[in-house]
C-alpha positions as CSV (number, residue, x, y, z in Angstrom):
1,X,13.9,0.1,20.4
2,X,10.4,-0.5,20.9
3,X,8.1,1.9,19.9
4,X,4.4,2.7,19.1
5,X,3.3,5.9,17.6
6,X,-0.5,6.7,17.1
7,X,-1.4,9.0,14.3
8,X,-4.3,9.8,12.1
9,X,-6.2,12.7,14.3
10,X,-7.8,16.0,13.2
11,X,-10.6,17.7,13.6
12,X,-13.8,16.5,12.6
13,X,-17.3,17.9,13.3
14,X,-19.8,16.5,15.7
15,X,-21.2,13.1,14.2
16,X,-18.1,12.6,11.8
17,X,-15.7,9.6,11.8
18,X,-12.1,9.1,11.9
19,X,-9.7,6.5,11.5
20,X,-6.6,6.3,14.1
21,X,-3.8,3.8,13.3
22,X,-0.8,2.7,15.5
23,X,2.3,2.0,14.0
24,X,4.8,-0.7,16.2
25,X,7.9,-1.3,15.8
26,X,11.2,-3.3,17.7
27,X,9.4,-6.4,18.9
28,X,7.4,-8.9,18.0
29,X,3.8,-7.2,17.5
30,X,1.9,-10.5,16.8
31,X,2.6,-12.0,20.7
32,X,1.2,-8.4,22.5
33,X,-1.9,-7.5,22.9
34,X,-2.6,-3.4,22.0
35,X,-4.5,-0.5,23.9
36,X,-5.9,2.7,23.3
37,X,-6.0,5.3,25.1
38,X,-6.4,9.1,25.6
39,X,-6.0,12.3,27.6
40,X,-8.2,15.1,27.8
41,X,-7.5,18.4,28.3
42,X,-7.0,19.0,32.1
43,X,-8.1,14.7,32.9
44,X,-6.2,11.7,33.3
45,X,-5.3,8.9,30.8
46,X,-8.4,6.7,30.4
47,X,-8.7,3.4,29.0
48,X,-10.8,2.6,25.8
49,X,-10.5,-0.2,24.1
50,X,-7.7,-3.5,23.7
51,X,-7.3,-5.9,21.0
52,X,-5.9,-9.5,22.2
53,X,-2.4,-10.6,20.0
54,X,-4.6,-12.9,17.7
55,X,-7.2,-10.3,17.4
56,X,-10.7,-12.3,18.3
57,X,-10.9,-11.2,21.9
58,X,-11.4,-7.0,22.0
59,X,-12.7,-4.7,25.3
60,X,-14.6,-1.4,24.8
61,X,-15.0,1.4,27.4
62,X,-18.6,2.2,28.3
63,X,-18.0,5.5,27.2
64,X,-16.9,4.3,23.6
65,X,-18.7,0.9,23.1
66,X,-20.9,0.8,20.0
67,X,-19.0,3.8,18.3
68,X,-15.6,2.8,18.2
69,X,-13.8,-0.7,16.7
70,X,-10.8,-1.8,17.5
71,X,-8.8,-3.7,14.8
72,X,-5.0,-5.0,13.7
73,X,-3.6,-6.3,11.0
74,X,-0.1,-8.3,12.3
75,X,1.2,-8.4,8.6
76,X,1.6,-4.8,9.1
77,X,2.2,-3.9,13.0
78,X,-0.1,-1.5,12.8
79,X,-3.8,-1.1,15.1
80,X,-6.3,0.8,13.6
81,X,-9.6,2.8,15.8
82,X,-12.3,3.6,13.8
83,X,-14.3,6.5,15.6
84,X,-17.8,7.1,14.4
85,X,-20.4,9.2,15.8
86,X,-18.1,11.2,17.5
87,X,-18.9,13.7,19.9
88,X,-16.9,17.1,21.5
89,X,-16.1,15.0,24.4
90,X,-14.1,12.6,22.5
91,X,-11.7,15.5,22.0
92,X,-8.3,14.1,23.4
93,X,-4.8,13.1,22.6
94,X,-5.1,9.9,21.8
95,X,-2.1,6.8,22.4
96,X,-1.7,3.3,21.7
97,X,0.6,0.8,24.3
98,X,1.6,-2.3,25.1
99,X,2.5,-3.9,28.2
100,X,6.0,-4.4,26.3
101,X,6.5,-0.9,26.7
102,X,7.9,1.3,28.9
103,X,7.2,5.1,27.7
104,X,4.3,6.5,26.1
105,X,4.4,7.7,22.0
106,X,3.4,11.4,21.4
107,X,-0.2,10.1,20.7
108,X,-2.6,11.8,17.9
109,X,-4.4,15.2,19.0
110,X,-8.3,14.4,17.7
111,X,-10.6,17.3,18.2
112,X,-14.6,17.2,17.9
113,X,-15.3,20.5,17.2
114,X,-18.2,22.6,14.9
């Protein structure tokens, strides 16, 4: 079964960093290329950022370029997103998918909040 689940959110102050990670499992994670997403409350699902299989070729958002990094480390099937500078509207469930799959994980709930 193929499966990616995002996890690592919480609730961090304006200007703070976190750390998301995406766990695969059930195929091989080295031949797909990973995205991020998230959902804000009461919006749709946007886009932020992708990381190519090999890992040199990444794609930001505007709205997230220069504060958050995509990375991966095959070895483990995991994606990491390190958030930095973050602000409230960055508050979101955040996912992470693949074109190999079909459903979405329960994503992470981060919120930006003093």
């Amino acid at each position: 079964e193929v499966q990616l689940q995002a996890f690592g959110g919480g609730l961090v102050q304006p200007g703070g960093s976190l750390r998301l990670s995406c766990a695969a499992s059930g195929f091989r994670f080295d031949d797909y290329a990973i995205a991020w997403f998230r959902q804000a409350p009461g919006k749709g699902r946007e886009g932020l950022s992708c990381i190519s299989s090999s890992g040199r070729t990444t794609y930001y958002a505007d709205s997230v370029k220069g504060r958050f990094t995509i990375s991966r480390a095959n070895a483990k099937s995991t994606v990491y997103l390190q958030m930095n500078s973050l602000k409230p509207e960055d508050t979101a469930v955040y996912y992470c998918q693949s074109t190999i799959s079909n459903s979405w994980g329960q994503g992470t709930l981060v919120t930006v909040s003093s």
